[in-house]
C-alpha positions in Angstrom: 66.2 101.7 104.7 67.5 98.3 103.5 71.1 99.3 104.7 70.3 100.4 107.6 68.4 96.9 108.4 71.0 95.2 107.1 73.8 97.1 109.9 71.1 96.3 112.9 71.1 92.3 111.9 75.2 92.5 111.7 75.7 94.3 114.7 73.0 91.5 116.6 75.0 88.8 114.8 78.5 90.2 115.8 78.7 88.7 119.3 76.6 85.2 118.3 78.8 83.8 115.4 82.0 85.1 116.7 81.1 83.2 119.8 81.3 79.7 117.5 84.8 80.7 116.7 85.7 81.8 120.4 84.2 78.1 121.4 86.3 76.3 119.2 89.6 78.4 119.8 89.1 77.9 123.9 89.5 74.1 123.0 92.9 74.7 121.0 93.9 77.3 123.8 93.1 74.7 126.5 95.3 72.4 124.9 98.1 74.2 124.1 97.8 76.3 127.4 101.1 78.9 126.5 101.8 82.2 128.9 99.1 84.6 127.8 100.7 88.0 127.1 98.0 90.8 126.5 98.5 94.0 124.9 96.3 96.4 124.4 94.9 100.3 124.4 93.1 102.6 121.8 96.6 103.4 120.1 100.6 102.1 120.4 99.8 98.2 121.1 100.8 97.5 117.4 104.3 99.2 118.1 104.8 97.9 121.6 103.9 94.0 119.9 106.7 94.5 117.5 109.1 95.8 120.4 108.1 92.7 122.7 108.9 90.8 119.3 112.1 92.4 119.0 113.1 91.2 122.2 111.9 87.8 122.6 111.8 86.8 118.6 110.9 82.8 118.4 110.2 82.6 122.1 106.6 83.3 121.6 103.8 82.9 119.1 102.3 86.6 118.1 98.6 87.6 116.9 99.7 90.1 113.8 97.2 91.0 111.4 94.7 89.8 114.6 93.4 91.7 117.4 89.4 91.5 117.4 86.7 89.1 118.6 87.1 87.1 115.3 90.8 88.0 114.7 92.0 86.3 118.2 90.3 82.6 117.9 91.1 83.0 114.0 95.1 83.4 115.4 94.4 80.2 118.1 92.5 78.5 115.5 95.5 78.9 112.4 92.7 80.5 110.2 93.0 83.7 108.1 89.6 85.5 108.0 87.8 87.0 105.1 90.3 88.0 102.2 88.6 88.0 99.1 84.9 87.6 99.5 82.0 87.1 102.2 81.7 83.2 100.6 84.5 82.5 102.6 82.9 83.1 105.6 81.5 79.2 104.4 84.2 77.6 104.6 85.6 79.2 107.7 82.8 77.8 109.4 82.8 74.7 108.2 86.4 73.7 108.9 86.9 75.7 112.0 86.0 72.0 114.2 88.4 70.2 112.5 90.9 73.2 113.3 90.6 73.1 116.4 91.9 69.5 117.0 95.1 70.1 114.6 98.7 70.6 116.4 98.7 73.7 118.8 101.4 76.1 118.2 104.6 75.1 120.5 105.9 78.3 122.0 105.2 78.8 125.4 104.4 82.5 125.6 101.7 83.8 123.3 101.7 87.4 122.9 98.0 88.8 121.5 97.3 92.2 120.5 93.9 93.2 121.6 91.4 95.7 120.7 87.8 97.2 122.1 86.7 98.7 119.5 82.7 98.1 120.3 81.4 97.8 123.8 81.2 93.9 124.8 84.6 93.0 122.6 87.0 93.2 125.3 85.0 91.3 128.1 84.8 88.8 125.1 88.3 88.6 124.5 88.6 88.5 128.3 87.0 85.5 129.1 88.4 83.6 125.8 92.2 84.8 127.1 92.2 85.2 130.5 95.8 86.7 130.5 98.9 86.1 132.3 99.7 89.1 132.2 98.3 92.6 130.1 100.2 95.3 129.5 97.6 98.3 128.7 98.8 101.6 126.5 96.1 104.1 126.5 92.9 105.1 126.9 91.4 107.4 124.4 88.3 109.0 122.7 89.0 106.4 119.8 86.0 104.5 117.7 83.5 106.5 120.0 80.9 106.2 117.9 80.6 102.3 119.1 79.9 104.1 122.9 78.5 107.1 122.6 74.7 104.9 122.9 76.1 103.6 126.5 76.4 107.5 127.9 72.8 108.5 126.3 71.4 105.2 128.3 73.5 106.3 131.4 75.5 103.8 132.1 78.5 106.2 131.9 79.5 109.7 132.2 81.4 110.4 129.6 82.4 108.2 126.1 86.0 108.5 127.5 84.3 106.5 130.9 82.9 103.9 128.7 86.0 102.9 126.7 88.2 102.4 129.4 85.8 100.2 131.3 86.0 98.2 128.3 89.1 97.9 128.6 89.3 97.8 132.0 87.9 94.0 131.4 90.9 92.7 130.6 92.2 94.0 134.2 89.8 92.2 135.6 90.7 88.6 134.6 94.6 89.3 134.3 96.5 86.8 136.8 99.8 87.7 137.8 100.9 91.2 136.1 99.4 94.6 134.4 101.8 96.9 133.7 99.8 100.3 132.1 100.4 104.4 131.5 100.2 105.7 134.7 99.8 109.0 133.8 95.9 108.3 132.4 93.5 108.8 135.7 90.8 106.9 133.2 93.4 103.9 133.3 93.7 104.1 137.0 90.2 103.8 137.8 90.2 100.5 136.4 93.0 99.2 138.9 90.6 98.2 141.7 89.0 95.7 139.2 92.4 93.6 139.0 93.9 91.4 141.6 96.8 91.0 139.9 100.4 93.0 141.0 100.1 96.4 139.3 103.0 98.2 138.0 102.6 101.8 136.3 104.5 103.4 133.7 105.2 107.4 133.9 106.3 110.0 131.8 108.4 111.8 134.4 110.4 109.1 134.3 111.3 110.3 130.7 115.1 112.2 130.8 115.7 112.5 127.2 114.1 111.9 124.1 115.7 112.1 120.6 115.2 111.8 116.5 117.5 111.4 114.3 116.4 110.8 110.9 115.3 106.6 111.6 116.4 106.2 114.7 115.0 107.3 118.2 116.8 107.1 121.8 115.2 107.0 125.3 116.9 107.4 128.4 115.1 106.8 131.6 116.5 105.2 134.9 120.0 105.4 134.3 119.7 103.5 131.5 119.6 104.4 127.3 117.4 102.7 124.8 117.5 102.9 121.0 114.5 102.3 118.3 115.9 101.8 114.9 113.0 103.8 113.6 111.5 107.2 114.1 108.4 106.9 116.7 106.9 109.4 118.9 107.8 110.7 122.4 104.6 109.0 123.7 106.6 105.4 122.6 108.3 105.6 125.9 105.5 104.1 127.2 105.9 100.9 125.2 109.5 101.1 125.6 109.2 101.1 129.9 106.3 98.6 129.5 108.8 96.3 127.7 111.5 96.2 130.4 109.1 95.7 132.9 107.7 92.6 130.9 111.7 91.6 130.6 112.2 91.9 134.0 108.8 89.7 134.8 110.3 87.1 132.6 113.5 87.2 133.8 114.8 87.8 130.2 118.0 89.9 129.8 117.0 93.4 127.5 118.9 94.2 124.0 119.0 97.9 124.5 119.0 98.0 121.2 116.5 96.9 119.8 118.3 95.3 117.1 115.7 93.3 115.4 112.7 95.6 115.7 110.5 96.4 112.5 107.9 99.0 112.8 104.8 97.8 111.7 103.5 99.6 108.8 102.0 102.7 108.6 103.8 103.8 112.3 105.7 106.6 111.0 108.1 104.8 108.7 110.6 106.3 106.9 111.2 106.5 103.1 112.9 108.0 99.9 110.7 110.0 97.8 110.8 111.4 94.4 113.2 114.4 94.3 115.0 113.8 96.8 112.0 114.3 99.2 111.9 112.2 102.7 107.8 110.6 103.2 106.9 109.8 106.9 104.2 107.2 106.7 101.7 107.6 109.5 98.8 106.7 107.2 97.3 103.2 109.1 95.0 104.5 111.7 93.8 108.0 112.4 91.3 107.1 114.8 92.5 109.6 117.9 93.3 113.7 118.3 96.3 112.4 120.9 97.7 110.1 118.0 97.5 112.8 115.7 99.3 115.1 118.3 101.8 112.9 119.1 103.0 112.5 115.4 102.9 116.8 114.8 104.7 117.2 117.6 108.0 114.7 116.8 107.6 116.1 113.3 108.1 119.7 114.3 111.4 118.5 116.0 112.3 116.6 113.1 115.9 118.0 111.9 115.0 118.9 107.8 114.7 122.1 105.8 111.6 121.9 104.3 108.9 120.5 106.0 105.3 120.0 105.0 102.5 118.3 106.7 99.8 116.4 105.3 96.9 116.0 107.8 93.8 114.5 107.1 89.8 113.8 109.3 90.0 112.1 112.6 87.4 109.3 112.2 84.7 107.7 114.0 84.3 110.5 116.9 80.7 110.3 117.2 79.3 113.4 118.8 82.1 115.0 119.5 83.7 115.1 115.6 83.3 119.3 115.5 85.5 119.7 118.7 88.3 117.3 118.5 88.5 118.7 114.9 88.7 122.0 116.5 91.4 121.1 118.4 93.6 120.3 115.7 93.2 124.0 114.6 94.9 125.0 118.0 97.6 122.5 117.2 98.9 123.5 114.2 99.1 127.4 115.4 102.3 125.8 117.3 103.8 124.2 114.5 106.6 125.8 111.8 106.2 123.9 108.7 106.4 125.3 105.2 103.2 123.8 103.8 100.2 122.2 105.9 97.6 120.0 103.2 94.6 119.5 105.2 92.9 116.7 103.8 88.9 115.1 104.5 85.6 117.1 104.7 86.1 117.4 108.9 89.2 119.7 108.6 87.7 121.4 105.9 84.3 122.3 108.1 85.9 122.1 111.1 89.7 122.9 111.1 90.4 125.6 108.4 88.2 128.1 109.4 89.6 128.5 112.9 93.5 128.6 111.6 94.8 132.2 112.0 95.9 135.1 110.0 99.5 134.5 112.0 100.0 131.2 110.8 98.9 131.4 107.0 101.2 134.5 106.9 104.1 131.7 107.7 102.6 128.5 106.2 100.9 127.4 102.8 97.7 126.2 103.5 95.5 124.6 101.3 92.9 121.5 101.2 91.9 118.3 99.5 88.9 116.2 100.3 89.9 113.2 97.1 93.1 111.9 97.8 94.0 112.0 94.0 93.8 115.6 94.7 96.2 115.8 97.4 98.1 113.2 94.9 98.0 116.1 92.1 99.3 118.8 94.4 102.3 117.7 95.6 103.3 115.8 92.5 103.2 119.2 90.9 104.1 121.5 94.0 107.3 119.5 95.4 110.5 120.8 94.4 113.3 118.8 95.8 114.4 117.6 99.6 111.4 118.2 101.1 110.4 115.9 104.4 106.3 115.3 103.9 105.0 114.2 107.1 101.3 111.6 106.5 98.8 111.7 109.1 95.1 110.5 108.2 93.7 107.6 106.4 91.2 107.6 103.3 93.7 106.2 101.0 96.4 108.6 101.7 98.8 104.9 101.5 98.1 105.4 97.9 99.5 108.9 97.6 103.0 107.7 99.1 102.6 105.1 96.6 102.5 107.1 93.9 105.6 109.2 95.2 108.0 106.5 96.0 111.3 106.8 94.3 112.0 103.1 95.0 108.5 101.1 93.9 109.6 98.0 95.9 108.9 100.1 99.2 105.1 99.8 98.2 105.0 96.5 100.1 105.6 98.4 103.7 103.2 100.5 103.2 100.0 99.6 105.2 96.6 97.9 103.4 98.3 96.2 100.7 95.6 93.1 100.8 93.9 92.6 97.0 90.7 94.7 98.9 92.4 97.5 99.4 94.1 97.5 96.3 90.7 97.5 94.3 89.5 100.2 96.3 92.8 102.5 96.0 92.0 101.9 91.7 88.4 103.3 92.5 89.5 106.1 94.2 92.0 106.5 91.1 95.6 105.5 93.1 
């Protein structure tokens, strides 16, 4: 009773006290008045920051680590938010007036990462930003919970409706460019909100895509573009939205992408014990499309052994039995040796509906601790297997654990003291 009290007065506070640091950050942003460079979308604006990065390096100012309605004027401000304990919430109110009349960054492009992870939080950002120019990913049934209330009081047809309008606010302040995945008709619905000039990205644009171990390659429109780093077919989205950002700027492309670092948890690569390859895609798991995208490049992924560790999709809201349904028809495409399904969703929801045909071709077996799942393949992995991680809940803390070179724990995601304690509770 007391926690669920306690949820209501946070969630009527949200808005109100991150308005107090969105008042003082407008003041900064006023006075150090850079380009405004949005990116955003339920899944890939992480990735497509760090490509922009790669291209333009110390030409802008970037918003890692911050993407929310507290994150962004934190960013402005030069504040860190809550680290160690809710005391500090003190003393980032108290000093965020004198922050906002320090020096301004000095680049003149600032490049935020934005998220709408609640209903209200991107017109919020919208108005505090007022972009430039936003480039927009995706669209998808991600953090649904947050929207589900708007469809039982009408307001939309569908969750999927409600989360692109929110989105859909950042169209409708953007001044002079959004570039956005074409191929989403949710997305397109939003265009008649912007006035700005609207260029779309497709995937038939797409001639070739290839893996190679760390390294991907995209051709499209006569021309050939490399990721040092293994990312899904659906990156091509980030990749064209790039150029066309380039192009906007008037800022000559490094085909290359010579200085790009894949955030953590994005499907990075790394030695394992044994000789064994571990794909990281452990940060977010918050989408059945994300999830989809990462089986998919792993079943074209060149190695003899492969195994797949997939864990629950979260916050779905009323539609968690389905899109967990869904993943059962996925995997009856896939080839690997060993599938660990991992969470109490595609325990209820996703092993039951596997079939005869693909158990008869693939171990299958399930874990809802992520010790367990720890346990398994500490005792079950033989030598050069490539162990593909999709799913949250800790499972950071199994590739831990399996490292052959311990240093590598840093570029794993989570790694603040928080996270840490909790990963020890869960006994990683």
């Amino acid at each position: 009773m007391l926690g669920s009290i306690f949820r209501s007065i946070k969630r009527k506070l949200f808005f109100l006290v991150a308005g107090y640091f969105r008042f003082w950050a407008s003041l900064k942003l006023k006075r150090w008045s850079p380009k405004i460079i949005v990116v955003t979308g339920s899944a890939g604006k992480t990735t497509l920051l760090h490509l922009i990065e790669a291209q333009l390096g110390s030409e802008a100012h970037y918003s890692h680590h911050a993407n929310s309605a507290y994150g962004i004027p934190f960013d402005i401000l030069g504040m860190t938010g809550v680290r160690k304990s809710r005391l500090d919430w003190i003393g980032l109110i108290l000093k965020t007036p004198f922050k906002a009349f320090t020096k301004p960054y000095t680049e003149k492009l600032y490049v935020a990462e934005v998220d709408a992870d609640r209903p209200k939080e991107g017109a919020f950002l919208a108005k505090l930003l007022k972009p430039d120019v936003t480039l927009w990913v995706s669209s998808l049934h991600t953090h649904a919970t947050s929207f589900d209330a708007l469809v039982s009081a009408g307001k939309f047809k569908t969750t999927e409706e409600a989360i692109a309008f929110e989105y859909g606010n950042l169209l409708a302040v953007t001044k002079e460019l959004v570039v956005q995945n074409g191929d989403s008709e949710l997305m397109h619905a939003q265009l008649p909100r912007t006035k700005a000039k609207v260029e779309e990205v497709f995937a038939s644009s797409l001639n070739s895509y290839k893996t190679q171990h760390a390294q991907t390659t995209f051709e499209f429109e006569n021309k050939t573009f490399t990721i040092p780093a293994l990312v899904p077919k659906a990156t091509f989205y980030q990749v064209a939205m790039v150029q066309k950002l380039l192009e906007y700027l008037n800022h000559e492309p490094d085909a290359n992408f010579s200085k790009f670092v894949l955030p953590p948890g994005r499907s990075n690569v790394f030695e394992g014990i044994k000789g064994t390859t571990l794909i990281d895609s452990t940060y977010n798991n918050s989408n059945f499309d994300s999830l989809r995208e990462i089986v998919e490049m792993f079943e074209l992924y060149e190695a003899g052994k492969k195994w797949a560790v997939i864990g629950d999709i979260l916050d779905q809201g009323k539609d968690e039995s389905s899109v967990h349904q869904k993943i059962a028809s996925l995997l009856e495409n896939t080839h690997f040796e060993r599938i660990i399904l991992f969470g109490p969703r595609v325990i209820e929801y996703t092993l039951p509906l596997l079939s005869e045909e693909l158990k008869n071709r693939t171990v299958i077996t399930s874990f809802d601790k992520p010790v367990d799942v720890l346990k398994y393949l500490q005792a079950n992995l033989s030598g050069g297997e490539a162990v593909a991680f999709k799913g949250v809940r800790f499972l950071e803390g199994v590739i831990q654990k399996l490292l052959k070179n311990p240093e590598d724990a840093a570029l794993l995601p989570r790694r603040d003291p928080v996270w840490q304690k909790y990963l020890k509770e869960w006994g990683l």
